[in-house]
MARKOLMI-751854 format. One record per residue: residue in one letter; x, y, z of N, C-alpha, C, CB in turn. Coordinates in pm, whole numbers, plus 50000, padded with zeros to 5 digits. Glycine has a CB too. Layout:
// MARKOLMI-751854
aXYZXYZXYZXYZ/...
//
This chain:
// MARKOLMI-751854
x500854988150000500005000050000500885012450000499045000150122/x501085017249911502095028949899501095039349851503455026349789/x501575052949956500935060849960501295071449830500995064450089/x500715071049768500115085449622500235097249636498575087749583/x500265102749726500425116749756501965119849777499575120449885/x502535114149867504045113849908504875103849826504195109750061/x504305099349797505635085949753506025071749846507265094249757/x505565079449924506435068550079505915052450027505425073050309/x506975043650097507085029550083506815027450219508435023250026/x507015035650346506515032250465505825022350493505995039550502/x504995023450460503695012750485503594998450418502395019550436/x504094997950319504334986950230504254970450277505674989950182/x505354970650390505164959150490503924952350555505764962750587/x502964964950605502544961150695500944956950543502614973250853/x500684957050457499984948150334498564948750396500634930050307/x498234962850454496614966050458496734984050530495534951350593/x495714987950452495245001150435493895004750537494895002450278/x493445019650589492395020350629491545012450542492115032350646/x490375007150590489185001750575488295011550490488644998550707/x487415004750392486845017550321485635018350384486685017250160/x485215035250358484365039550488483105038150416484625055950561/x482705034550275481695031450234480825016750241481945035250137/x481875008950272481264993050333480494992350431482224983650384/x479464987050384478254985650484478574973050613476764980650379/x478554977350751478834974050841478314960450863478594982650913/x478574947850895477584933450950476794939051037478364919951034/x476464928951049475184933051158475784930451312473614921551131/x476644923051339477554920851462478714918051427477194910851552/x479904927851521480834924851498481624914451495481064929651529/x481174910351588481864892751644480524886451640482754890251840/x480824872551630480284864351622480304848951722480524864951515/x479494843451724480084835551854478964820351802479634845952062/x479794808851783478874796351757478924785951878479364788451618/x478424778651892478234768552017478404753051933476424770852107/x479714747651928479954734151839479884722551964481714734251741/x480264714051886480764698751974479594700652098482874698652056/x478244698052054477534700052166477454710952321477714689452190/x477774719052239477884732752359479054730852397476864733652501/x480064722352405481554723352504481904736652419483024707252494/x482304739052294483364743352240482604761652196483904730952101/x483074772452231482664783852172483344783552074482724795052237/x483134789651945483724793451845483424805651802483594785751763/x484734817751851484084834151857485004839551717484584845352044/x484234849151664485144850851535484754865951516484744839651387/x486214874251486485964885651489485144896251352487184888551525/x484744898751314483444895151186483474911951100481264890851285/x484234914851050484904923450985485604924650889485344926651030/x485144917050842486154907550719486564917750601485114892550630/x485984930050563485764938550476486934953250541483934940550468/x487034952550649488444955950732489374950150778488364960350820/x489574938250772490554929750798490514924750970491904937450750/x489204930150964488804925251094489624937551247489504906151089/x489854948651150490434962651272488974962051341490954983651188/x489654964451508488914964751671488464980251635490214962251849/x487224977451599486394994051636485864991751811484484997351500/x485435005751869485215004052022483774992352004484805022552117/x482984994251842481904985651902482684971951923480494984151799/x483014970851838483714954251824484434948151938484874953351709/x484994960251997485674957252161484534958352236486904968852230/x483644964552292482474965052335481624948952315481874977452259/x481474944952224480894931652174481604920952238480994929852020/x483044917752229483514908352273484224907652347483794903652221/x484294918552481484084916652611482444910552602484384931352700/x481644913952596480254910152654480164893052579478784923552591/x480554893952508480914875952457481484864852545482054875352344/x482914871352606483854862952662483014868252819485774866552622/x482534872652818482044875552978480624867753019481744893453000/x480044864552875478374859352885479174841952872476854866452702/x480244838852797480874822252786481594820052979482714821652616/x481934829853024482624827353177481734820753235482994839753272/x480404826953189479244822453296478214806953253478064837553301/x478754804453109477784789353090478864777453126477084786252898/x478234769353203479424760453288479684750253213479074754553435/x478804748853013478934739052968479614742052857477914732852960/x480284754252870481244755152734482624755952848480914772452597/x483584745952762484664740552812485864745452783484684729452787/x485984749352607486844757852593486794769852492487754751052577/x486954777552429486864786652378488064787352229486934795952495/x487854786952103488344790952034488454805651954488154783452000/x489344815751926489224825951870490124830151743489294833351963/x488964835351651489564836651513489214848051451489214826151426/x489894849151328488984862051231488364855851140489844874051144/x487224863051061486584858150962487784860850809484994866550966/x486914851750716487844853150606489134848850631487944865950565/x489884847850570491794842350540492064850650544492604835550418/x491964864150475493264871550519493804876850648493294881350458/x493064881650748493174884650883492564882350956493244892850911/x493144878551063492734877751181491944890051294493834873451219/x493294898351274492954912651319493594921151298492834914951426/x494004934851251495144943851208494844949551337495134953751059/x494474953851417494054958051574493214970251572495404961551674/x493414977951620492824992551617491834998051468494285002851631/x490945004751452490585004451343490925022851342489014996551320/x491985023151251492825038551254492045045551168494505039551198/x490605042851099489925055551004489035059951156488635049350818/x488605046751202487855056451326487965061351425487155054151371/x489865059151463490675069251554490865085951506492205062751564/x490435085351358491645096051335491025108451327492555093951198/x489925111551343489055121151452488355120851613488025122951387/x488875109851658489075113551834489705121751843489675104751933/x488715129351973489525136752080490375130752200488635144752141/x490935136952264492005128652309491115120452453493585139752351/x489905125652486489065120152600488835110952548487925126052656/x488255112252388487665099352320488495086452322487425102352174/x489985090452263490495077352278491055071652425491545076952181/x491245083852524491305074152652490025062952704491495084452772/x489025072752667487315062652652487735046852623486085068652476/x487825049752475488155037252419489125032352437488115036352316/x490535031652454491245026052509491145019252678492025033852481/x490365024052753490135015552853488865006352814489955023752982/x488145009552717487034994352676488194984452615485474997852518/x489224989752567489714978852505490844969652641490574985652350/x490614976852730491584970952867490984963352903491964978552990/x489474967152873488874957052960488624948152888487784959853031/x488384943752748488094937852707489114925652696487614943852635/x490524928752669491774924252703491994916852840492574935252697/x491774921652925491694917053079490514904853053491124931653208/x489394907853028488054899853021489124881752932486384912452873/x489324884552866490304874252761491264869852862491204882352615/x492474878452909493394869652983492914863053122494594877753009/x491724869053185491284862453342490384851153298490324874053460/x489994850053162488924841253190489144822253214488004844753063/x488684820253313489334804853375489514793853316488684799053467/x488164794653173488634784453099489354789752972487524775253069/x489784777652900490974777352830490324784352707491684762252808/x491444790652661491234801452554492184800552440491374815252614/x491914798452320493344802352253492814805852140494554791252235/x494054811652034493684820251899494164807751806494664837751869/x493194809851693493544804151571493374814551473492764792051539/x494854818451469495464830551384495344825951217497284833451435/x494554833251116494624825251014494764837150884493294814551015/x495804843850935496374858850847497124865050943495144871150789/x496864876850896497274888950923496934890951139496184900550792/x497994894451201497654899551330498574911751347497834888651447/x497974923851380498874932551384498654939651503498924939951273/x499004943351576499144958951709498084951351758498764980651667/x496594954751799495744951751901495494936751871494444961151906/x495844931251720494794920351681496194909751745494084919251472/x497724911351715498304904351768498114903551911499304906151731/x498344914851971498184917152087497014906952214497874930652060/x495594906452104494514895752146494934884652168493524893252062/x495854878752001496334864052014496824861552140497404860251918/x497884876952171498894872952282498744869152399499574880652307/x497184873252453496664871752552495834860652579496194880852568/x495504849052490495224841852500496164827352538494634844552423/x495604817152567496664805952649497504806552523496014787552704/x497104796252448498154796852330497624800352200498844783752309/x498634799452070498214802151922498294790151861499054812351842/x497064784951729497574777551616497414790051515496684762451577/x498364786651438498174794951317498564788851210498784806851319/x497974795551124498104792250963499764795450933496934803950854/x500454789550812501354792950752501434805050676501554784750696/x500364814850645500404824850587500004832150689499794825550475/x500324831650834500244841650991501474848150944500414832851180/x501324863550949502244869251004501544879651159502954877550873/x502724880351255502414890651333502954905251326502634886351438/x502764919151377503274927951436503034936951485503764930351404/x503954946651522503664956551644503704968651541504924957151792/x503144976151522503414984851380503175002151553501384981151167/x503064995651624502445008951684503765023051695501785003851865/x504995019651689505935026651703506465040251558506875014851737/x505335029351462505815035951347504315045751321506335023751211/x503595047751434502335056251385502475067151538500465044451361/x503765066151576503875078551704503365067751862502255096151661/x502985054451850502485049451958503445043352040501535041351929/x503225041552168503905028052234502995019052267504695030152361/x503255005252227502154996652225501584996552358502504983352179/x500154993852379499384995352479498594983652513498665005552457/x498804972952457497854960052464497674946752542497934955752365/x499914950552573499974941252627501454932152617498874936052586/x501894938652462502674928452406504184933852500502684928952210/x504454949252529505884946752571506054939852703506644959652578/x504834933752774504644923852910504834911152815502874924553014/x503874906052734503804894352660504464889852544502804893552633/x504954896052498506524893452421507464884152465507394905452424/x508074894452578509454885552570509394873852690510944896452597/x508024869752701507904857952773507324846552601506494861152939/x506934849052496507004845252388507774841352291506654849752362/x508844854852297509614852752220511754856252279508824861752103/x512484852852234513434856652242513864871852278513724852352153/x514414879152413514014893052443514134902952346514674897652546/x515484899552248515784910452158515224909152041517074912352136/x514274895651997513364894751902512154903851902513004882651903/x511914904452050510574904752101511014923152104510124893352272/x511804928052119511734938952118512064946951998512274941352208/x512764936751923513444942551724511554942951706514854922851555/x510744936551720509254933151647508664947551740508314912951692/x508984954351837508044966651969508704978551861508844967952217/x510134975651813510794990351802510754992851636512604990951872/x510804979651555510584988351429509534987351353511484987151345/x508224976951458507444977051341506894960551244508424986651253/x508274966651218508404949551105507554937851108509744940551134/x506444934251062505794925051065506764911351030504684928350981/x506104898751092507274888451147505974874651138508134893651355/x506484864351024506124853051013505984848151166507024846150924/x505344833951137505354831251320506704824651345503964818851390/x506724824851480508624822751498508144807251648509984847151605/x508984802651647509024796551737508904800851886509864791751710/x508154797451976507834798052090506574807752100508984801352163/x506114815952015504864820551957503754814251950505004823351851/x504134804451829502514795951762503624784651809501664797051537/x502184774351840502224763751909502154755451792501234762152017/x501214755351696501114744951556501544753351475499644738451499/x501584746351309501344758051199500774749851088502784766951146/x499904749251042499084741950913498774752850816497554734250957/x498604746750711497954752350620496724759750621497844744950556/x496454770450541495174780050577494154771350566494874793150481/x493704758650471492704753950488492344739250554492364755750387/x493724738250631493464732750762493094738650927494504726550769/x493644751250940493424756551041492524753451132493314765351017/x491434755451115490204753951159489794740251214489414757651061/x489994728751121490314715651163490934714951292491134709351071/x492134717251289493174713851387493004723151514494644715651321/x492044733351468491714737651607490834733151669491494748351622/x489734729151585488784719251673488904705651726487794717351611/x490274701451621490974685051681491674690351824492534676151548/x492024698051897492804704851955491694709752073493564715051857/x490364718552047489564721152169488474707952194488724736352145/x488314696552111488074685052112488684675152193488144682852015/x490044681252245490884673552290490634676952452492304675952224/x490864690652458490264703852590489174694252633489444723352523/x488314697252577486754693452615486534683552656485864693452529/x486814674252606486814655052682487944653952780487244639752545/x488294661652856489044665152945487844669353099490024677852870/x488844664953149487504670553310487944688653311488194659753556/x486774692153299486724709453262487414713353477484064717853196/x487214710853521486984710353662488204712453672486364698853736/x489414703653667491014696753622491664709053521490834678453509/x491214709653424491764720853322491954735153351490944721453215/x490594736853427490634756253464491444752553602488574767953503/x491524741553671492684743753790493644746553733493104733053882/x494084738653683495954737953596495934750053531496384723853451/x495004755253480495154766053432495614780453497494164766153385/x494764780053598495104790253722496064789253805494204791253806/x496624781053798497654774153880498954780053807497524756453880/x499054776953700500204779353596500064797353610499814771053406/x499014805553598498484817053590499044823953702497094816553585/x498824818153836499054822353920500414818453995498064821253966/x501104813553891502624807153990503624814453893503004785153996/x502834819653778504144823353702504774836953769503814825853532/x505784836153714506764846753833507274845953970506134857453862/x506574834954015507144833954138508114823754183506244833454211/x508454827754315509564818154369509164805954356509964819754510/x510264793654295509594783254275509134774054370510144778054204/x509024772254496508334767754610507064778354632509374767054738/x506744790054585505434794154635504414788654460505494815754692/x505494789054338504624783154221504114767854294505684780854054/x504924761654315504724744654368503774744854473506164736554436/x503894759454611502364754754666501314759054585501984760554808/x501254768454492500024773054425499674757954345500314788154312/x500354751454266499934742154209499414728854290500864740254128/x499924725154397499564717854513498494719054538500134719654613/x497764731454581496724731754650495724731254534496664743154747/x495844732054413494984728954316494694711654280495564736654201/x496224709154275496174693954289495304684354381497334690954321/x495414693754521494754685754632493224687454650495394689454764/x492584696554545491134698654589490824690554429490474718454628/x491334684054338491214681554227491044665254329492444687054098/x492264663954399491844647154428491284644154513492674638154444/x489964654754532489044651054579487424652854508489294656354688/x487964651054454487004662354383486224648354276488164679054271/x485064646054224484424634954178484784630054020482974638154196/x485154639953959486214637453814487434627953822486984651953769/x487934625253948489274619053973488664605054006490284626554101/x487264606054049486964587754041486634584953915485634580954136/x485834592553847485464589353723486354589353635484614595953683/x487244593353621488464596653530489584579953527489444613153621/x489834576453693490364567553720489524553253693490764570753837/x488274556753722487654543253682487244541853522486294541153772/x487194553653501486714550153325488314545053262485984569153213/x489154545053336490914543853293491154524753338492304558753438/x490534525953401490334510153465489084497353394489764513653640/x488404505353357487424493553270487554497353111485514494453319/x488294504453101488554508452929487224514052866489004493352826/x487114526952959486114535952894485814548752827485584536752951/x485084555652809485644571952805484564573252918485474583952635/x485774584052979485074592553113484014599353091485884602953176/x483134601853156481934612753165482154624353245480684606953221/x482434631053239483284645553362481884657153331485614656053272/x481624660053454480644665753450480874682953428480004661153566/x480284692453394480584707053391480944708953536479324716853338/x482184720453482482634726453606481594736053709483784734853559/x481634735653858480954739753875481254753553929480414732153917/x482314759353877483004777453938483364777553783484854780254093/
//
């Protein structure tokens, strides 16, 4: 996308432009399906005609998504994507920043905190299936989720440095626990959009496997005792950073209310007569 007026190649990298302001809006931004018999959400960011850029409604929407899934005790895990192949999310949607006032975008920038927060606290398991483009807020989402599959045509980046910003989403906390420190910070300081790299994305398939392998993958989550999963989950959540005897009691005391807990007979006896377990919805 090289800009006509100036000449500049600036932008070139990052291979998407404001959104055109004459496209008629969906009717919801996100979208949210209920598969594999209610275990599995399948939330998809539904913008496809912008590459799926976070307007405040769209942040507005999915906080109230991931906040209405916290509360049904029969969805187990949560998958998150963009519509269409090419992106996932470019993040921010910059035609409808670029007349805020500066109240306006503190406004919106704390819906998008929260909406961010709403994603990283939530107990059950969460992850992105990146299947394009993730850039500034939209990487930033992936980042906050447990883990990534992504497509082979994923790239990520932080473009916020090259539009006057310092990223705000999340990534210079969630970076360089991702990636290599001086990777993680070459991707904060120039910009540069960046194939997926190791310790990032967890799989990488083809674009028109993606989707597959994410549901072979929250398929896997789900026939799992949900009860067992959001422990370990919180456990890991809540030990990271710390001294490793206070991580080991945090994980302990999860361990010890798990083996008591009625999933651990059923789990053990369906393991003993060669069955599949029945694990009932979690009940927190």
């Amino acid at each position: 996308m090289a800009n006509s007026s100036t000449g500049t190649s600036r932008w070139d990298a990052l291979d998407f432009g404001p959104p055109p302001s004459d496209q008629e809006e969906p009717e919801s931004p996100v979208l949210v399906d209920y598969v594999s018999d209610g275990r599995i959400a399948l939330v998809t960011l539904n913008r496809p005609h912008a590459d799926n850029a976070i307007t405040t409604e769209m942040g507005a929407r999915l906080t109230e998504v991931i906040e209405a899934i916290a509360v049904q005790t029969a969805v187990r895990v949560v998958i998150l994507t963009g519509a269409d192949d090419r992106a996932f999310s470019v993040g921010s949607d910059l035609r409808q920043r670029k007349n805020m006032t500066k109240e306006d975008w503190l406004r919106q920038r704390q819906d998008f905190d929260r909406t961010l927060y709403t994603v990283r606290e939530l107990r059950k398991p969460i992850f992105a299936a990146v299947n394009g483009t993730a850039y500034g807020g939209g990487s930033e989402l992936a980042q906050s989720t447990d883990f990534i599959l992504a497509a082979e045509s994923a790239t990520f980046g932080q473009p916020e440095a090259m539009l006057g910003l310092a990223a705000g989403g999340g990534s210079p906390a969630l970076l360089p626990r991702l990636l290599p420190r001086g990777k993680a910070l070459q991707m904060l300081m120039t910009g540069d959009p960046e194939a997926y790299r190791l310790g990032m994305v967890n799989e990488v398939h083809p674009p028109g496997e993606l989707m597959d392998a994410a549901m072979r993958v929250a398929d896997r989550i789900a026939s799992n005792s949900p009860t067992a999963v959001q422990a370990v989950k919180r456990a890991a959540h809540l030990g990271e950073g710390q001294p490793i005897e206070q991580a080991i009691a945090i994980m302990m005391d999860a361990h010890w209310r798990s083996a008591v807990h009625p999933d651990r007979v059923e789990g053990i006896g369906a393991f003993n007569e060669g069955r599949e377990p029945s694990f009932k919805d979690a009940d927190f």
